[in-house]
Every structure is written in C-alpha cells, then in structure tokens.
PAZARO-417971 format. One line per 10 residues: number of its first residue (from 1); their letters; for each residue x, y, z of N, C-alpha, C. Coordinates in Angstrom, 1 decimal. Example, Ala and Ser with C-alpha at 12.3 -4.5 7.8 and 13.67 -1.06 7.14 Angstrom:
REM residues 2
1 = AS = 13.2/-5.7/7.8/12.3/-4.5/7.8/13.2/-3.3/7.8; 12.8/-2.2/7.1/13.7/-1.1/7.1/12.9/0.0/7.9
//
This chain:
REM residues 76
1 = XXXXXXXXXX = 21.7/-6.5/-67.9/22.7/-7.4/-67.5/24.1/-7.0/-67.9; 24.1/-6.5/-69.1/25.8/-5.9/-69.5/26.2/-5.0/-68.9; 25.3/-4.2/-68.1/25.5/-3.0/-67.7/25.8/-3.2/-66.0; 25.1/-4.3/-65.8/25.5/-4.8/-64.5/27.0/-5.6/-64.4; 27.5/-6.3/-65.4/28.5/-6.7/-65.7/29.9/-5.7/-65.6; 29.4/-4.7/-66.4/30.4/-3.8/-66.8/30.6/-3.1/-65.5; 29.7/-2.8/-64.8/30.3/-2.0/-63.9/31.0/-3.1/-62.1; 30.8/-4.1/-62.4/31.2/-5.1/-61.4/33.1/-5.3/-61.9; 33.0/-4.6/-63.2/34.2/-5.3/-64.1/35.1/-4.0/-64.0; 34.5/-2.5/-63.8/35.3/-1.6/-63.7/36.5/-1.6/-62.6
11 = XXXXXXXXXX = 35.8/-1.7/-61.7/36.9/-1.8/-60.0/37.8/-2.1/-60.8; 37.6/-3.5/-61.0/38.8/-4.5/-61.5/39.6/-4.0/-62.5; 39.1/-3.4/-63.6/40.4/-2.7/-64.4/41.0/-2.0/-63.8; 40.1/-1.0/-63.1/41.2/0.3/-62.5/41.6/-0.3/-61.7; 41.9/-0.9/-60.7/42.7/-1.8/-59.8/43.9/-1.7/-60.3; 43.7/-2.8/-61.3/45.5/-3.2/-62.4/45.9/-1.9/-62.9; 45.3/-0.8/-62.9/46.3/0.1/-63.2/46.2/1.4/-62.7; 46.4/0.8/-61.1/47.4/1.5/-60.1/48.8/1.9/-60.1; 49.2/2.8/-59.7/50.4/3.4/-59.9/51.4/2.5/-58.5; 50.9/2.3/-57.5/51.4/1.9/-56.2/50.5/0.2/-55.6
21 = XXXXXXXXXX = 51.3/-0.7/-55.1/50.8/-1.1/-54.4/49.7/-1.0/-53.1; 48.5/-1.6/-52.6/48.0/-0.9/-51.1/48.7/-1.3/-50.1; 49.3/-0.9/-49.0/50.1/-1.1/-48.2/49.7/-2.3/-47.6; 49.8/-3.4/-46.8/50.0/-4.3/-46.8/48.9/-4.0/-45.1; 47.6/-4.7/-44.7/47.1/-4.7/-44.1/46.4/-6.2/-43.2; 46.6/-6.0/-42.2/46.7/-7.4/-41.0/46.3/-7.1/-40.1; 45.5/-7.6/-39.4/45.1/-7.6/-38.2/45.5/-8.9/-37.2; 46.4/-9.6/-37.7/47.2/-10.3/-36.8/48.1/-9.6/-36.3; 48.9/-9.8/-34.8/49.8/-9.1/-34.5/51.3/-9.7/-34.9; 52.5/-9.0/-34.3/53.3/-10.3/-34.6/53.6/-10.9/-34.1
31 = XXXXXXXXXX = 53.9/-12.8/-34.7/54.0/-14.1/-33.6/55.5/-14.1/-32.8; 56.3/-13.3/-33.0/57.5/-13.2/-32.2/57.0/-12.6/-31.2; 56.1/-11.4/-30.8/56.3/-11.0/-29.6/54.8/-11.4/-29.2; 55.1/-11.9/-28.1/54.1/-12.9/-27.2/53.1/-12.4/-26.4; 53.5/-11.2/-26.2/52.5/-10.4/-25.6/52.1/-9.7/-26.0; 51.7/-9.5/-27.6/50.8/-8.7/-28.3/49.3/-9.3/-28.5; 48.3/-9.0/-28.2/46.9/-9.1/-28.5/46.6/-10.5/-27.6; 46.9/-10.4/-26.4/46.1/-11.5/-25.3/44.9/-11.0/-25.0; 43.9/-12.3/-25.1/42.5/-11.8/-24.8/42.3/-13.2/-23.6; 41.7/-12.6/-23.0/40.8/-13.3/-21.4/40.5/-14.5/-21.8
41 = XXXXXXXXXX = 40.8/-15.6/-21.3/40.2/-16.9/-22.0/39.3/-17.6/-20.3; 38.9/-16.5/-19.6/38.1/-17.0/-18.5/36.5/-17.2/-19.0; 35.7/-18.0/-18.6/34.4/-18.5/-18.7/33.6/-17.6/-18.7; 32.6/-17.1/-19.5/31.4/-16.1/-18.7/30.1/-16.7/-19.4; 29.3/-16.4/-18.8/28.1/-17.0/-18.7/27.7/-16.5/-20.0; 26.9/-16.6/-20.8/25.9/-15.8/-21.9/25.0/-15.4/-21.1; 24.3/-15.7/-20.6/23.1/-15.5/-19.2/23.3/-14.7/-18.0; 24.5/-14.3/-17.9/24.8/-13.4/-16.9/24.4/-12.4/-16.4; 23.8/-11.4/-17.7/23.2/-10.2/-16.8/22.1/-10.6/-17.8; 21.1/-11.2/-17.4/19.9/-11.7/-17.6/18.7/-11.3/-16.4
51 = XXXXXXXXXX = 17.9/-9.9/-16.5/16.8/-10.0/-15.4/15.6/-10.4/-16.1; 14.8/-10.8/-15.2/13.7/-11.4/-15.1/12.7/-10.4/-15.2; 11.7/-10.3/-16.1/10.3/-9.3/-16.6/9.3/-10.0/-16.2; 8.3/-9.4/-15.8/6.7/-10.2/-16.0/6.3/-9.6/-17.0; 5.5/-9.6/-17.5/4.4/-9.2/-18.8/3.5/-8.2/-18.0; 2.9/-7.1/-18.4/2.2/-6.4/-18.0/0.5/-6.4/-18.6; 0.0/-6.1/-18.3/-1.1/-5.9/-19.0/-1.5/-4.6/-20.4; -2.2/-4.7/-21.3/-2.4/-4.2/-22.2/-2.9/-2.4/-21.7; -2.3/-1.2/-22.5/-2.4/0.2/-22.2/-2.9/0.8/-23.3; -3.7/1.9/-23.1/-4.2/2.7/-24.1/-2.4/3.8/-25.1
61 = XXXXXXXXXX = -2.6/3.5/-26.4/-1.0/4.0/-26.5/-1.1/5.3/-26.5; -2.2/6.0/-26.7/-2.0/7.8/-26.8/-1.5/8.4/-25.3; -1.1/7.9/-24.2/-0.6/8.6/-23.2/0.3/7.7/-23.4; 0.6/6.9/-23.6/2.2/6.1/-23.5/3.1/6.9/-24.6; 2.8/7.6/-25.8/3.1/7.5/-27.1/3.4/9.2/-26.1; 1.8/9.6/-26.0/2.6/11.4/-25.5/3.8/11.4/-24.3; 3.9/10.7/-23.6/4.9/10.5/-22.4/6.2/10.7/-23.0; 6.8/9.6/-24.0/7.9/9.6/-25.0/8.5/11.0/-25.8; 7.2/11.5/-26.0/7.5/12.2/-27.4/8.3/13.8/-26.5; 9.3/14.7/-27.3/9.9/15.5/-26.7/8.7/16.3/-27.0
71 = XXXXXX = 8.3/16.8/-27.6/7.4/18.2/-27.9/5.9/17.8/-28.3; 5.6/18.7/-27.7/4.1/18.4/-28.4/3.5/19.3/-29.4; 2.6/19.0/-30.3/2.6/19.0/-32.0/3.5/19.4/-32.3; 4.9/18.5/-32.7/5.5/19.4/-33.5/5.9/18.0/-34.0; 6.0/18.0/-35.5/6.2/16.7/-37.0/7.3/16.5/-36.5; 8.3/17.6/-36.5/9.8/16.9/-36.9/10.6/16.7/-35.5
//
C-alpha cells in the first residue's frame, strides 16, 4: 500500500517543481467570434442506416474458418 501511495504521490511532487508553466489548453473556441466550431443541429435518426438480417441456419466452422484465413498452415 505505501508503495502504491508513493508512487500515486510522485507525479505530484515533480509537478510543483517544474521550471515552466504547461501552456494553457482549451478546446473551446473563442466566444467573440461566432463562427468558430458550428456543428449541424439538424435531426438524424439513430436508426438510419439500419438493414434488416434474417438468421441463418447453423454451419460446419472448418470451411467457414479456412475461407477467412490468408494462408494455409501457417501459425502466424
């Protein structure tokens, strides 16, 4: 447990003694100019590109499995 402590506690020393601030990081744009980062506020379905499957019936997997595979015997 000390050891898990201690090292949760390192970052944090060496942090405070940085030589430099980290530059100052935002992913907001700026609110003065109005046309920075407009996104689409039109409707889209979640279901939209949704096709429709039937279920198939059950297959032997050693020709399905060799079909897939690039090479034959080879491990890697």
């Amino acid at each position: 447990m000390k050891r898990l402590f201690s090292m949760a506690l390192l970052p944090i020393v060496l942090g405070g003694c940085a030589a430099t601030l980290p530059a100052e990081v935002s992913s907001l744009g700026d609110p003065a100019n109005s046309t920075s980062g407009i996104r689409s506020t039109q409707y889209r379905s979640p279901i939209s590109g949704y096709t429709h499957r039937e279920p198939t019936g059950p297959k032997a997997w050693g020709p399905l499995n060799d079909a897939q595979s690039t090479a034959k015997g080879d491990a890697s």
